[in-house]
Structures are given as C-alpha cells and as structure tokens.
C-alpha positions as CSV (number, residue, x, y, z in Angstrom):
1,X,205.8,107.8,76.5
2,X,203.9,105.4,78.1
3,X,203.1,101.8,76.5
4,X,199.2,102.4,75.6
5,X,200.6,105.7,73.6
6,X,203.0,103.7,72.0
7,X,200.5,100.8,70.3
8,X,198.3,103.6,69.4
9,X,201.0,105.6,67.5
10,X,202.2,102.1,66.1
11,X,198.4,101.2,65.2
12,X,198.8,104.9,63.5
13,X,201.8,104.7,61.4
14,X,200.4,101.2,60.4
15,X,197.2,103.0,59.2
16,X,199.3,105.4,57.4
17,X,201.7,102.9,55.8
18,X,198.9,100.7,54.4
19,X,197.2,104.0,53.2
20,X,199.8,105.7,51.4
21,X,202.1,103.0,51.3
22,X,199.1,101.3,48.1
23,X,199.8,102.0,44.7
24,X,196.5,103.5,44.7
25,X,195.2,104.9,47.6
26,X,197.2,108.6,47.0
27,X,196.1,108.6,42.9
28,X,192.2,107.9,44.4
29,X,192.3,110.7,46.7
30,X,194.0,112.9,44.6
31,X,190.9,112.7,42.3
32,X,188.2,112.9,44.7
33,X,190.0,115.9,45.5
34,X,190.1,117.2,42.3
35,X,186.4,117.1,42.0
36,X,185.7,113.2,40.4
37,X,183.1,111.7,42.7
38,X,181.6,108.6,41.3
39,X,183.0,105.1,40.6
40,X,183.2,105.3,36.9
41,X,184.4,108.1,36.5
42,X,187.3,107.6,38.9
43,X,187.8,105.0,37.0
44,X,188.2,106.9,33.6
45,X,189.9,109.4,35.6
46,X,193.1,107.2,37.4
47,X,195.2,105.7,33.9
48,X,195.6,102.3,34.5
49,X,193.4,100.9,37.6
50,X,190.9,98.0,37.3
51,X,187.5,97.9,38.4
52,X,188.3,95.3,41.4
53,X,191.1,97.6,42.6
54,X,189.5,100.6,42.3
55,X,186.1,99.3,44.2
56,X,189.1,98.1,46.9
57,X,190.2,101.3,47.6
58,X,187.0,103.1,47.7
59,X,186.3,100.5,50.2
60,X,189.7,100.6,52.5
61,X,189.8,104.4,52.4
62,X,186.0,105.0,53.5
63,X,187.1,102.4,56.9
64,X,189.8,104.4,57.2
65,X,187.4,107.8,57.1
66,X,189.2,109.2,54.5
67,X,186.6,108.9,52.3
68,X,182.8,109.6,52.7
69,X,180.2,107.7,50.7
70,X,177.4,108.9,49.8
71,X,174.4,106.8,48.6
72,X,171.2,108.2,45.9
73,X,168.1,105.8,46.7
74,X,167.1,106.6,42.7
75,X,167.6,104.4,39.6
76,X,169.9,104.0,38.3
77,X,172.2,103.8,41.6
78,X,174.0,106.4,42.3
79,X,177.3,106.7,44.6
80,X,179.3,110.1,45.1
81,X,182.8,109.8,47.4
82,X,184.1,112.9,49.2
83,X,187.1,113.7,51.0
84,X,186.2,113.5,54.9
85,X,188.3,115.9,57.1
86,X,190.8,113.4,57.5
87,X,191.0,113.1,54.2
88,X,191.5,116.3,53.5
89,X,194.2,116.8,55.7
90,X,196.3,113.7,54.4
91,X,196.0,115.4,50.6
92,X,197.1,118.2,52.0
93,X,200.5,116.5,53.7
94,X,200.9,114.8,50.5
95,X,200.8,118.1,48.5
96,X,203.2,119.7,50.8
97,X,205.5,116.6,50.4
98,X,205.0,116.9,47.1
99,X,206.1,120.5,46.6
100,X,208.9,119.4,49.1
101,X,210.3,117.0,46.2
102,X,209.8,119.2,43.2
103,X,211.7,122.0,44.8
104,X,214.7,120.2,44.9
C-alpha cells in the first residue's frame, strides 16, 4: 500500500471513529432513518439529548455527508434532515453489526 493510500484510509477510520465513536451520532441517524426529520422532533424522539448536542450532531454529520439538510424559505422556519447515500450505507453496517451482537 502506498503512503498517500495509507493517510487516506487513516483520514477514513478517523472519520469513522469520531462518527460512530459519539454518544450520539448512531442514536441521530437511527432516527432520521426511522422517518423523524426535523430538529424538534429528533429531539423528542432520542431520550436524553440536549438541544446544544443535538444541533452538534446535526451539524458534524451533515460535513460528514451523512446527513442532508434541507431548508423551507416559509415562516415559521422549517429544516427536514435525511440520510444521504452515505448515510444510508453506515445505518445499514450498524444494523448488520447490530444483528451480529444480538445473535450471540
């Protein structure tokens, strides 16, 4: 493997450690997956994360294009997340892991 195909899969796995690696980041996308789209109601939806956390990793997982945001020009604001294709790939690894664990 040459050195240039080494920092990028280094870059990667760091990518993927700070992703998954968040309290957060899996219960978010979990939810967008399961059909919750807007701030608020994410934030109903995961038990237990604040409003500052939750606008966090909105934030970090849309960089990463995990996420896709979506912007209404009406009033009141409105903001709908969705799962890019990367995103829906990840949920799927996690589901498989997942249903690796519970088998056991």
């Amino acid at each position: 493997m040459t050195e240039k195909n080494q920092r990028r899969l280094r870059k990667d796995y760091e990518c993927l450690e700070q992703v998954v690696g968040c309290k957060w980041s899996v219960s978010v996308l979990m939810a967008v997956k399961g059909g919750t789209d807007r701030p608020g109601a994410l934030e109903r939806t995961i038990t237990g994360i604040s409003k500052k956390i939750l606008s966090e990793r909105l934030r970090k997982l849309t960089a990463y294009e995990l996420l896709d945001k979506k912007k209404f020009n009406e009033i009141p604001p409105k903001t709908v997340y969705s799962l890019t294709s990367k995103g829906e790939m990840l949920v799927n690894i996690i589901a498989q892991l997942h249903e690796l664990d519970s088998n056991e």
